[in-house]
Each structure stands twice: as structure tokens, then as C-alpha cells.
C-alpha positions in Angstrom: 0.0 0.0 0.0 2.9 2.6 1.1 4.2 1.5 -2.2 1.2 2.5 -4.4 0.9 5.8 -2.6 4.8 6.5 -2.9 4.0 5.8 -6.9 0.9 7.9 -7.5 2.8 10.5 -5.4 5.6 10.1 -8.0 3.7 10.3 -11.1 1.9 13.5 -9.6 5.2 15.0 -9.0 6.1 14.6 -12.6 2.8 15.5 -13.7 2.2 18.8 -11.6 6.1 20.0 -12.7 5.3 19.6 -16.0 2.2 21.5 -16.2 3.7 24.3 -14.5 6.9 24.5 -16.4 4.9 24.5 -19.8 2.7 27.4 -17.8 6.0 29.5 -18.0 5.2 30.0 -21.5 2.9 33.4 -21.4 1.5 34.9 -24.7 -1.0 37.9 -25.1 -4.0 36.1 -26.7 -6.1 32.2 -26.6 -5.6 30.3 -29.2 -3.0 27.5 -31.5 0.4 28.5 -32.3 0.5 29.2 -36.0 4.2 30.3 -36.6 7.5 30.6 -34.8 10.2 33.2 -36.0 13.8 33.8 -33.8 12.9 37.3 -35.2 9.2 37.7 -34.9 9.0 35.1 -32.1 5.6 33.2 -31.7 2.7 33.9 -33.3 -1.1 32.6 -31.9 -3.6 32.0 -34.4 -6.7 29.7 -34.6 -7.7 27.4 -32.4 -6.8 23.8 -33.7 -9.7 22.5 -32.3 -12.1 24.6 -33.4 -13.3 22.3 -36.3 -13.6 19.0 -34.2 -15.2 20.8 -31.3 -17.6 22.6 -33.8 -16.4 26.3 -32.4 -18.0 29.1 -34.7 -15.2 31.4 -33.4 -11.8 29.7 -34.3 -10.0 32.3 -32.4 -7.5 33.8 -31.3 -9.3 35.3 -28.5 -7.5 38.4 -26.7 -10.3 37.2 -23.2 -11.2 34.4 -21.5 -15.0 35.5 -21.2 -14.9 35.4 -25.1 -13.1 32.0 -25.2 -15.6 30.2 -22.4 -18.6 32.0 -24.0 -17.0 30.1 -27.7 -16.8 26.8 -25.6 -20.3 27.1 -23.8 -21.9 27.5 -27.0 -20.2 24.3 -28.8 -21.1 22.2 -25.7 -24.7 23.6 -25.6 -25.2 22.6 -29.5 -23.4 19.8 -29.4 -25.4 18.5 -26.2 -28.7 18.4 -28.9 -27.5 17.2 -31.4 -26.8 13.9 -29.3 -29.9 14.1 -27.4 -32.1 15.3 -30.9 -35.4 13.4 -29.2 -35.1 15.3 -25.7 -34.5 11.9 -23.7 -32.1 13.0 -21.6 -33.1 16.5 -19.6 -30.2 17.5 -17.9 -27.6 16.5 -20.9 -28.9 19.3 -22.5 -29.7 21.8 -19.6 -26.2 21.4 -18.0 -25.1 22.6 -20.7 -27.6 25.1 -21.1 -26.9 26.2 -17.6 -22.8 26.5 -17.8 -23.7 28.8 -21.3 -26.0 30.8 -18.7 -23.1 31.0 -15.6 -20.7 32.1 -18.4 -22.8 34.8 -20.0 -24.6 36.4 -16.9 -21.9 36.0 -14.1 -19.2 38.0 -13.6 -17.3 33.7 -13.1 -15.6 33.8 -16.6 -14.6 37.3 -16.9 -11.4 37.0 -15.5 -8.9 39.5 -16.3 -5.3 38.1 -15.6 -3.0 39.2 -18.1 -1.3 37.1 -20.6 -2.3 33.3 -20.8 -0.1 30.1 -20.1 0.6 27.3 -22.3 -1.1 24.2 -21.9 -1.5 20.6 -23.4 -4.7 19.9 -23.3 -4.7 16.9 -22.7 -1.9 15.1 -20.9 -3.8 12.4 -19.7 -2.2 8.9 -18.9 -2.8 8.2 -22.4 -0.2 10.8 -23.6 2.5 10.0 -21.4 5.4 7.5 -22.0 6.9 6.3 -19.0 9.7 3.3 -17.9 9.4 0.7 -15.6 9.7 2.6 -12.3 6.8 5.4 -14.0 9.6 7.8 -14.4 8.3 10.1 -17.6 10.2 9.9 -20.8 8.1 12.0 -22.5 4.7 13.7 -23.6 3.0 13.1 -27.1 0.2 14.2 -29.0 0.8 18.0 -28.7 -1.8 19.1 -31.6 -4.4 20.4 -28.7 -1.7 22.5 -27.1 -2.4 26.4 -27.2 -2.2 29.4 -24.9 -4.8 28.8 -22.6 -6.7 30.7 -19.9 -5.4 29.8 -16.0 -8.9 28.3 -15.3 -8.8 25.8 -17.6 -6.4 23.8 -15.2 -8.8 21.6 -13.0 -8.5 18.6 -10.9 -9.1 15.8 -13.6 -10.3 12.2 -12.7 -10.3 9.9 -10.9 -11.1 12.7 -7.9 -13.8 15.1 -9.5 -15.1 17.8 -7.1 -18.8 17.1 -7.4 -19.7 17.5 -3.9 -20.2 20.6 -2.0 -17.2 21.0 0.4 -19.7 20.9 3.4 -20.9 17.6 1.9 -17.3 16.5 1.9 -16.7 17.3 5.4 -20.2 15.0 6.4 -19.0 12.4 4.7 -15.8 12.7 6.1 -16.9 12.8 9.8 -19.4 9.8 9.6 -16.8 6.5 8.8 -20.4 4.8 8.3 -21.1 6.6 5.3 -21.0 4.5 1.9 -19.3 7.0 0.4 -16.7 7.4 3.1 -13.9 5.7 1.4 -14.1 7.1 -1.8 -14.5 10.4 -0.8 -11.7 10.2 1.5 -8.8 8.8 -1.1 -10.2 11.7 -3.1 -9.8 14.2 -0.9 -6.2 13.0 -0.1 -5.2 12.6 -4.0 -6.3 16.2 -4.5 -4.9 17.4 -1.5 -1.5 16.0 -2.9 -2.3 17.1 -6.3 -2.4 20.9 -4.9 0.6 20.5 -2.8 2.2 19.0 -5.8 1.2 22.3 -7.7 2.0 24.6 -4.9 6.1 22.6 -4.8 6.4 23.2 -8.3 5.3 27.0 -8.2 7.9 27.5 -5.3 10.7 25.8 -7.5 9.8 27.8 -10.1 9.6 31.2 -7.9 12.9 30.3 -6.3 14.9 30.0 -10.1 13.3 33.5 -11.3 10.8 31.9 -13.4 7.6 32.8 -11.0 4.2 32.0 -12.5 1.9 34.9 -12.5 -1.2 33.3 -11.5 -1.2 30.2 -9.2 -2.1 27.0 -10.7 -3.0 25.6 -6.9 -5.1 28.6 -6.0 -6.9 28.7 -9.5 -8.5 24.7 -9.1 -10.4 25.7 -6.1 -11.9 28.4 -7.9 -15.6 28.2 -9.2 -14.5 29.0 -12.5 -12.0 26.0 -12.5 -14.6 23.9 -10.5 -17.8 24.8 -13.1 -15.8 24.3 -15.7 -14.3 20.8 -15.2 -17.8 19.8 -14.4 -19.4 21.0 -17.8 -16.4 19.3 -19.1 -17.7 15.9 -17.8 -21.4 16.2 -18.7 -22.4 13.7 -20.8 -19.3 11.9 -20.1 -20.2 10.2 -17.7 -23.8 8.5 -17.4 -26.6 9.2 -15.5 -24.5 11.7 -13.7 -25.9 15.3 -15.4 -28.1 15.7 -13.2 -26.0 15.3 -9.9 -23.4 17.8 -12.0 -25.8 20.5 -13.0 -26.9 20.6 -9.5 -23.4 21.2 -8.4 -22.5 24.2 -11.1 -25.6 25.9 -9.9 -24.1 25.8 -6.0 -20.8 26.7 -7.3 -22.2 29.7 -9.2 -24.9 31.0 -7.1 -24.5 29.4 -3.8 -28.3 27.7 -3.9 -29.3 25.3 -1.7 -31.1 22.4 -3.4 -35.1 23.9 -2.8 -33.2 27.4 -4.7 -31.4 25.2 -7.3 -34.4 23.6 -8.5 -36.4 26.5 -8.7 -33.7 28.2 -10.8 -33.5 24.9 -13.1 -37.1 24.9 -13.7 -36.6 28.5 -15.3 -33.7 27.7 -16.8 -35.5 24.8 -18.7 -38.2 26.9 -19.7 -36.1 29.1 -20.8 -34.6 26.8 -23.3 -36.1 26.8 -26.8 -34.9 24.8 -29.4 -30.9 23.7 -29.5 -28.4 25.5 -31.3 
């Protein structure tokens, strides 16, 4: 056991360095790198994405409210075109909803300066490794673009989809189904933040500090809302449970306040696209 935890503690370590090294990298707009000149330096053009994710605005984007508001609308169209017989509510108003928190909160429009480089998508599936899980290197860099801060999130397997007052229930009752899942997920992403917050410091400590903290930016709603809406309709029979959680994470509601504002929110929905 001391032995799995030493490894996943490893393969963090990598994993968090590497994030924040490439975060180094600051440019003045979102979007793909086009071209790279010794005399001009780099230019940032389209997104690369844009055509599988179905953006209408390919970039570049000079803010983040423009960029999320691009994304919210893909996901939102893209939600009825797989749900075209309206079987599956909250597939569709989830991402209804995260359009709404982008467009009428003040969540998204985040002004911090020039944005970081990011993969994308450095999953396991992206990273080679050797025997002991030391990394040799990262592939499939055609996602990568300047990114905003709060697209860094705590991925899977330890989602934040409970409140953290729900959390610390579950935490304090060992009886609790949930108590041992919630509790190795609370620990990885404890680790994951400390892992995040060792790699800022080594960073700060050779010149090279990052201008926004990676560590402080996942516990953000922004971060938080927007690696849920990420996972919606990802993971089945789940959008319901996740479009409760934006709602709390945007507006504080209770569940009696949540509900009322979903009911509106699905009558305000009219047709997809």
C-alpha cells in the first residue's frame, strides 16, 4: 500500500512540474500556435480544435469571457445534437446552464493578463513512461495552445462534485457508503495541490515565477464549473448530480433554490443551437 501511494505521489510529482513549467510560456492572446520566428517570435492564431469541437469562433481570443462563452456554446449545440429526441433532460440543460453562468456571471470574466501554455490533454494516455513510472516524454501535442489559467482543473479519478460541506459530512461519519471514496479523493487532491504549490515554489525560487497560481486557480468556481461541464455527458446518469453542483458553485443555492432556478432555466430553453 505505502508503495502504491509513494508511486501515485511520484507520477503527480512529474505530472504537476510539468504542467507548471509548460505554464511559464505566457502569450498575449487564446488560441493554437501558427508560426514561430527567432525574429518575430511566436505567433497565436486559430484554435486547432475549433473544427472538431464545432467552435463558430476559431480564435484567437485576446479574453477568457470570449473564449468560455465560444466553448459554452459548442457544448450547448453539441449536447442536442446527441440528445435530438429530448430523452435525456439535464444532458442538455447542464449545458444550457454553464452557457447561462458564463454569459450572466461575472465567473468567466477573469482579467489576468497574458495566458499560459497548456496541453490539453496530458492524460495517462499521452504519457510514456519506464518501468519505475519515471516520464520519458509527452506526445500528441496538436491540442496544445495558450490557454486561460482556469482551464487547469482537478481531472479524474477525484472530480469535485460535492459541496465541500458535503465533503466534510461524509468525512466525519466513517459509516457513510461513500466514506472511502471520498476520502482517497480528498487526499489525491490534497496532494495534487501540494504538488502544484512545490512546483510553483521551485519555479519562484529560479526567477521563473508564474503569474497566477495554478494551486489557487482549481479551487476556484470558475476551474470547478468548468471541469464539471467538461464531464457532462461523459459520464452517465451523472448530469443531473453535475448541473446541481454548477448551480451551488455559481450562485450558492441550496437544493429547494437550485431547483427553482433549473425549472426557469429549462423553460427558458427553446430549441438547440
Amino acid at each position: 500500500m505505502l508503495h502504491q501511494v509513494s508511486t501515485q505521489e511520484h507520477i503527480i510529482t512529474q505530472w504537476t512540474s510539468i504542467q507548471a513549467e509548460l505554464a511559464t510560456f505566457l502569450f498575449p492572446q487564446i488560441g493554437s500556435i501558427s508560426h514561430y520566428s527567432k525574429d518575430t517570435g511566436t505567433t497565436i492564431g486559430k484554435l486547432s480544435i475549433a473544427a472538431s469541437e464545432g467552435l463558430l469562433n476559431e480564435g484567437p481570443f485576446a479574453e477568457a469571457f470570449d473564449y468560455f462563452s465560444t466553448i459554452a456554446d459548442a457544448r450547448f449545440r453539441q449536447a442536442c445534437k446527441d440528445d435530438v429526441h429530448g430523452s435525456n433532460l439535464f444532458k442538455r440543460l447542464g449545458p444550457f446552464v454553464f452557457q447561462n453562468i458564463v454569459q450572466n456571471t461575472p465567473i468567466f470574466k477573469t482579467c489576468r493578463g497574458h495566458f499560459h501554455f497548456n496541453h490539453m490533454d496530458m492524460g495517462a494516455q499521452n504519457i510514456l513512461v519506464d518501468g519505475t513510472f519515471n516520464f520519458l516524454a509527452i506526445i500528441d501535442w496538436e491540442f496544445a495552445q495558450a490557454a486561460p489559467w482556469e482551464v487547469n482543473h482537478y481531472p479524474m479519478p477525484f472530480p469535485l462534485v460535492f459541496s465541500d460541506e458535503k465533503i466534510h459530512g461524509i468525512l466525519q461519519n466513517p459509516d457513510n457508503i461513500a466514506h472511502g471514496n471520498v476520502s482517497r479523493q480528498v487526499l489525491a487532491r490534497e496532494v495534487y495541490q501540494q504538488k502544484f504549490r512545490d512546483a510553483e515554489q521551485t519555479l519562484q525560487k529560479e526567477g521563473r515565477a508564474l503569474p497566477v497560481s495554478i494551486a489557487a486557480v482549481m479551487d476556484g468556481a470558475a476551474s470547478r464549473i468548468y471541469a464539471i461541464a467538461e464531464k457532462i455527458g461523459v459520464f452517465g446518469d451523472m448530469e443531473e448530480e453535475l448541473t446541481y453542483e454548477m448551480v451551488r458553485l455559481a450562485y450558492g443555492f441550496g437544493y429547494e433554490e437550485a431547483k427553482k432556478y433549473l425549472d426557469e432555466m429549462e423553460a427558458e430553453m427553446k430549441g438547440c443551437g
